[in-house]
N, C-alpha and C positions, 0 to 999 in steps of 0.2 A: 504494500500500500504506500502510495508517497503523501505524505503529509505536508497538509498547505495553510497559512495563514493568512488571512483578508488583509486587505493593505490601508492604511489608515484612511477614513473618508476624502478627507483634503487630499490626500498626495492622488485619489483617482481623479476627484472633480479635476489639479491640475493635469492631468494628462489629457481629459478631453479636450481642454482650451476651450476653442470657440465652438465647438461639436455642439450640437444638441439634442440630435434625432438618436435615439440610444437600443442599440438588440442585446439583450442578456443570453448569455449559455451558460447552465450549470454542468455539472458531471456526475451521474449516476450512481457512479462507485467512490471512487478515495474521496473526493472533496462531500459528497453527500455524508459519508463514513464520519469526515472533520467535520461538518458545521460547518463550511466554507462554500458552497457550492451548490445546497438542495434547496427543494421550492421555502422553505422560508427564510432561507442568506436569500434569495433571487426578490423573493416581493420586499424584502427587508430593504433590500438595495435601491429596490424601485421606487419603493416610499422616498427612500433620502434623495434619489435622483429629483424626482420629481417637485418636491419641495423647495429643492437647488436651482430649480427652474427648468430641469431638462426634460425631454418627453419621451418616454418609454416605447416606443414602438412595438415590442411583443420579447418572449423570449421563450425558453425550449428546455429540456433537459436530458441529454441525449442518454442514454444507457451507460456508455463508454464513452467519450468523450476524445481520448486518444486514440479509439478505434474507428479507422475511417469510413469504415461499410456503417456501423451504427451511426457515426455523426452525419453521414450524409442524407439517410434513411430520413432525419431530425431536420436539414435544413431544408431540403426537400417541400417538406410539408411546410416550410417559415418566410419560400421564397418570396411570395407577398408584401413578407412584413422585412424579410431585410433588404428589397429593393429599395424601401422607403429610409431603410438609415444608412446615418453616415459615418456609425463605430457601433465594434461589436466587443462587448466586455465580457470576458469569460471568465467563470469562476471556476478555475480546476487548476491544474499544476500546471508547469512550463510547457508540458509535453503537451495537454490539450489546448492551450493558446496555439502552441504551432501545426498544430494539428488543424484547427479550426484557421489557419492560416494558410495550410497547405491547400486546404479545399475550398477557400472562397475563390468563386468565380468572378463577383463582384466588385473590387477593390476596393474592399471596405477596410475600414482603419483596424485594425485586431488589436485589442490592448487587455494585459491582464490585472486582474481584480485582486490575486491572490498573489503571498510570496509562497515561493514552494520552498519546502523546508530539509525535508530528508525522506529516504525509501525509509517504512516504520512496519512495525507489525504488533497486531492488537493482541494482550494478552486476555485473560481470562478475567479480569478486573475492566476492562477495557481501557488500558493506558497504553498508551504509541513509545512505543520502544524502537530506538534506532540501535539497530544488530548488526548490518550487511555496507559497508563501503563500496561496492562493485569495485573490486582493486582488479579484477580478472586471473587473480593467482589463489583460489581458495587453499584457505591453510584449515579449516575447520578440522580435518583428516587427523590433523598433527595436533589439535589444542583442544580432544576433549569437543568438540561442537561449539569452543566458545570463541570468539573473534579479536584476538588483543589488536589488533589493528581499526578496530572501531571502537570496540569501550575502553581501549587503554589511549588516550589523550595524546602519550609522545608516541604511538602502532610499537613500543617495542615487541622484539619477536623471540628474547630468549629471556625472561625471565622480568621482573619488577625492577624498578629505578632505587638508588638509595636513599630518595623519599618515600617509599611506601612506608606506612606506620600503622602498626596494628591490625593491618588487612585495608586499612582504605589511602583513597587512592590523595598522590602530592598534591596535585593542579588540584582536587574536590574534595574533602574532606569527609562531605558527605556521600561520596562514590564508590562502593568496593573497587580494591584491586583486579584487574580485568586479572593479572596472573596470580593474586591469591586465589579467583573463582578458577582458573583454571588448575592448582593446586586439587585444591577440596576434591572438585571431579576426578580428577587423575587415580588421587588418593581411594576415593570412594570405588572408583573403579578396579584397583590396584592393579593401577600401569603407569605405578609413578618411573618407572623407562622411557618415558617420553621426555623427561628431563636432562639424560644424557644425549640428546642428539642437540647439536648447534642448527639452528634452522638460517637459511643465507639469506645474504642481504634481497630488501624485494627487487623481485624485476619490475621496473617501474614505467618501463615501455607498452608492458601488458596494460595499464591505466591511462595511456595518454589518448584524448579525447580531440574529434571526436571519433569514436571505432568505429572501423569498418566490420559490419555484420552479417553476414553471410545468410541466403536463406537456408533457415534450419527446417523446412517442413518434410 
């Protein structure tokens, strides 16, 4: 799931400028998930638009949002109402602003509503935990399922800094050590041998963006 955060009122109103005729798009899945993006962040937005003087022309909420067969499916049906504006504010992550960018026909102005934050995943509590870096070298193999390259602050890769104190971590205090949790499981597991092997330096060419992606179907 990427999680996204709405971007303060004022800093959208400045992006429209002199715009006024306004299309909303939210996003079905992650930003609906946040509170960023579903039908009440969309009419929520529309009230303050509209109050600001601007006039709503219609909006949509596509399934996927980043998915082009779905969001098309979505405008499709809106062609109407986005002939009539002249910016389309999208509430979803990076990826569906340029999504919704890739497939306008119209030249309409694409602007996003939301900052996008980080890939997260809901636990059982429902709290967005950022676990996954996309580094493209997964170590999870070698650390127990746990990722010090994401919950550890400096990514080190062979063990804790000489601030760790107590279990938690230097830069957060209130943070466990990504390698004291990777300890405990190792331990729990008993493979604490995963401690003798030096893991190398990252290849950091596997992360340099943006990737080329091959079709996988």
């Amino acid at each position: 799931m990427i999680l996204t955060q709405a971007k303060p009122f004022e800093e959208i109103l400045d992006s429209l400028k002199d715009k006024t005729k306004i299309f909303l798009i939210g996003c079905g899945e992650c930003a609906t998930a946040c509170k960023t993006g579903g039908e009440p962040e969309l009419l929520l937005l529309k009230q303050k638009l509209e109050e600001a003087g601007k006039t709503v022309i219609g909006w949509c909420i596509p399934q996927s949002t980043c998915v082009s067969a779905k969001l098309k499916s979505e405008l499709a049906k809106q062609i109407i109402n986005l002939r009539k504006a002249e910016v389309v504010l999208v509430l979803s992550c990076g990826l569906g602003v340029q999504s919704v960018k890739d497939n306008d026909r119209l030249g309409l102005v694409i602007l996003p509503a939301n900052n996008t934050v980080a890939a997260v995943l809901r636990d059982s509590q429902g709290r967005f935990l950022e676990k996954c870096s996309f580094c493209g070298e997964c170590l999870l193999d070698k650390t127990e399922g746990i990722c010090p390259i994401t919950l550890c602050p400096k990514g080190l890769l062979n063990g804790p800094c000489g601030g760790m104190d107590k279990g938690k971590c230097e830069v957060d205090k209130n943070r466990d050590c990504a390698w004291v949790l990777i300890w405990k499981e190792a331990q729990n597991k008993n493979n604490l041998e995963i401690f003798k092997r030096i893991l190398p330096a990252r290849d950091y060419t596997k992360s340099i963006k943006p990737h080329f992606v091959q079709d996988i179907r």
